[in-house]
N, C-alpha and C positions, 0 to 999 in steps of 0.2 A: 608628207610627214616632216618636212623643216620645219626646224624649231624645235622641234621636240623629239623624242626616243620615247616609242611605243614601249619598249620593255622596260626602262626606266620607270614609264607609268606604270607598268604591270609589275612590279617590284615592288613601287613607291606602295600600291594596292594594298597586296597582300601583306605590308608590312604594316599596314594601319591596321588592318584587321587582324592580326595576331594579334596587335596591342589589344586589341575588344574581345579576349576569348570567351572571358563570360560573357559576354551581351550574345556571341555567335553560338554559344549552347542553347540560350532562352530561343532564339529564333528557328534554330533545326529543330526543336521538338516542336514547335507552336506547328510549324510548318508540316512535321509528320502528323500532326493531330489532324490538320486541315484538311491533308490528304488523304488519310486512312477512311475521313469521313465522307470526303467526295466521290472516292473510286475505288472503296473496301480495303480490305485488310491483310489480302493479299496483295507482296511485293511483285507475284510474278505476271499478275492481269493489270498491276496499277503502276503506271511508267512513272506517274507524278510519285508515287509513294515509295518506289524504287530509288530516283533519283537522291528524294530525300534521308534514304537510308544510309546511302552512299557518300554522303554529307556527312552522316552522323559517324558512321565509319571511318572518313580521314581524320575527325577532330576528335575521336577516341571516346563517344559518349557511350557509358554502360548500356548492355542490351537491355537491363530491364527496367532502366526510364524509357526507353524505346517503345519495349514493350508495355507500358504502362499508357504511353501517347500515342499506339495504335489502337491500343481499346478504349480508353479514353473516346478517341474520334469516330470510330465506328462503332461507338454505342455501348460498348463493354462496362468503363465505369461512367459516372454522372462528371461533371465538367464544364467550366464556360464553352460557351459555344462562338465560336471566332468568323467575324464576314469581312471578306479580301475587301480591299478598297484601293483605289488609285489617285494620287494628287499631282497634277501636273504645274510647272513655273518654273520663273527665270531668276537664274542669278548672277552674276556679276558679267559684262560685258555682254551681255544678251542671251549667254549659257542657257542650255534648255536645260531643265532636272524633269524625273519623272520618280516618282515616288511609290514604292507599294507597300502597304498594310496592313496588319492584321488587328483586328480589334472584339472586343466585345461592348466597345462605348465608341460610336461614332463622332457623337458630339465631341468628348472628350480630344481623340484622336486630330480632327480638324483642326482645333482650336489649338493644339500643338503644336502641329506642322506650320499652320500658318506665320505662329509666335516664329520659330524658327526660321521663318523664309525673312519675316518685315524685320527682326532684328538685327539681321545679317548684311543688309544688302540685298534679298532678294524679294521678285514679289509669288505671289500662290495664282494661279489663272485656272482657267473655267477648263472642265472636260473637251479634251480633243488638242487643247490649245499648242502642245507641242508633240504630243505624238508621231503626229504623222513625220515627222523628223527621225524618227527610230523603227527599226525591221524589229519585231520578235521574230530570234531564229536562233538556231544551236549556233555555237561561235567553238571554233578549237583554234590554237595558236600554238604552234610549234618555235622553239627558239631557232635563231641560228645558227645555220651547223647541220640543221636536221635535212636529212635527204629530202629534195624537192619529188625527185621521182617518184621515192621510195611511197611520200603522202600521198603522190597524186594518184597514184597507181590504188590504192588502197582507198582513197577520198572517192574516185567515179566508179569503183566497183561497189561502194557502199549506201551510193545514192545522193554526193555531196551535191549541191547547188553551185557552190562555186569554192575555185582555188586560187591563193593568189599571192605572190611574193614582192615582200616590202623591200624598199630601199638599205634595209640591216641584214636581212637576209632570214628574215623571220617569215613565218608562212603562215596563212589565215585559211581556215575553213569552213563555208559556211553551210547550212541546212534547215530544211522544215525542222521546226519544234518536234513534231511525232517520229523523224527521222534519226533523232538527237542518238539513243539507245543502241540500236544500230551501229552506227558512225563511231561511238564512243569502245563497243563492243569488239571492234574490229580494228581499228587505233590499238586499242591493250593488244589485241591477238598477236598483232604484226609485229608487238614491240617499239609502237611508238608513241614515246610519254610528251603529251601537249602539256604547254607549258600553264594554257587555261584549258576548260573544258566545262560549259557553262550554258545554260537555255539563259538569253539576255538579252537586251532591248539594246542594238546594236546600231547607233547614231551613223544617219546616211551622209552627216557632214559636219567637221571639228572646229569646236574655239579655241583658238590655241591661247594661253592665258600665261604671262609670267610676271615676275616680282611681285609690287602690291598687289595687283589685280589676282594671280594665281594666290597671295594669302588669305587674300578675303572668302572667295570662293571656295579654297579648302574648310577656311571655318565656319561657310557656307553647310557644307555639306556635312561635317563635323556634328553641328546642330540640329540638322534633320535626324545622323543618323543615330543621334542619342536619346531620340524620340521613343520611348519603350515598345509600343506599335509597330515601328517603321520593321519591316523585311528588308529590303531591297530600295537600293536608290542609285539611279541612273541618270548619266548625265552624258553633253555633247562635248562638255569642257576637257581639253588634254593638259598636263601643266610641262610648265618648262624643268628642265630636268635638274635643276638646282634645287628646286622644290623640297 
């Protein structure tokens, strides 16, 4: 982790994305719609739909837009109909992005993203090309401070995959995707508030990127994520903490 502060970036994060609150409304419903329509309209058989409620819940959206993009997606009212899609590419210093989205125009969508990658500095590459670079898996991060024991004790009794403490004194927890629920369920019990708590495409190895190089790449990623489309966009890139 030299070079950079993990929490730093996880601050730097969340702080971009409070700036985007409307665009983070349009995407938890897109996303409850998607889910209600894949795995029913029950939150308590559908983890993907659960999760996404949960989402909708910390960012304060009324139950009955909620409720309008559960039925929506499982059938109840008429509605465009949304198919996930993934774009994979590099941007600045060799950074891998991995991109997910929702659409009802795929041509449209592509042609976006792409715009967004060659304008910036980066380029858009073919299915696979940097994946394999990223674990899907649940991710918790506890700041630090937070008892080591206290996680660990509560992480292998809950099924964690792995525990692990950084150089700041911050603590990482990782798990199967289906295990997430679980993990997250048991966390609240215990009374301990991660500082993320997130299903994510968790890069097995970092670019570490500062001054020009980290601006380009932030507005790199800036312009993917202004893409209407785009859900989720994941990268290997860490920045320096002047950023």
């Amino acid at each position: 982790m030299a070079g950079h502060s993990k929490w730093a970036n996880i601050q730097h994060r969340k702080n971009r994305q409070d700036a985007k609150r409307n665009k983070l409304f349009t995407r938890i419903i897109r996303e409850v719609t998607v889910a209600a329509k894949m795995g029913g309209a029950d939150a308590a058989s559908n983890p993907r739909l659960r999760l996404a409620l949960e989402k909708a819940s910390d960012a304060n959206i009324g139950k009955d837009t909620l409720q309008r993009a559960i039925q929506r997606g499982a059938g109840g009212l008429e509605g465009v109909t949304y198919e996930e899609i993934r774009y994979e590419g590099y941007g600045v210093g060799g950074a891998a992005v991995i991109v997910d989205c929702l659409t009802e125009n795929r041509v449209r969508t592509v042609a976006e993203v792409r715009h967004a990658f060659s304008k910036n500095g980066g380029n858009l590459g073919t299915d696979g090309s940097v994946a394999y670079l990223f674990r899907h898996c649940g991710q918790f991060l506890f700041e630090p401070g937070t008892s080591e024991d206290r996680v660990m004790e509560v992480a292998i009794e809950a099924g964690a995959d792995d525990v692990a403490t950084d150089d700041e004194g911050g603590i990482e927890v990782l798990c199967e995707p289906a295990d997430f629920p679980t993990l997250k369920h048991s966390f609240e019990a215990a009374g301990l508030a991660a500082a993320v708590a997130e299903i994510t495409m968790r890069p097995s190895n970092e670019v570490a990127l500062a001054g020009e190089d980290a601006a380009k790449m932030q507005k790199l990623l800036d312009a993917i994520e202004g893409v209407d489309d785009v859900q989720q966009v994941y990268t290997n890139a860490v920045f320096d903490e002047t950023q």
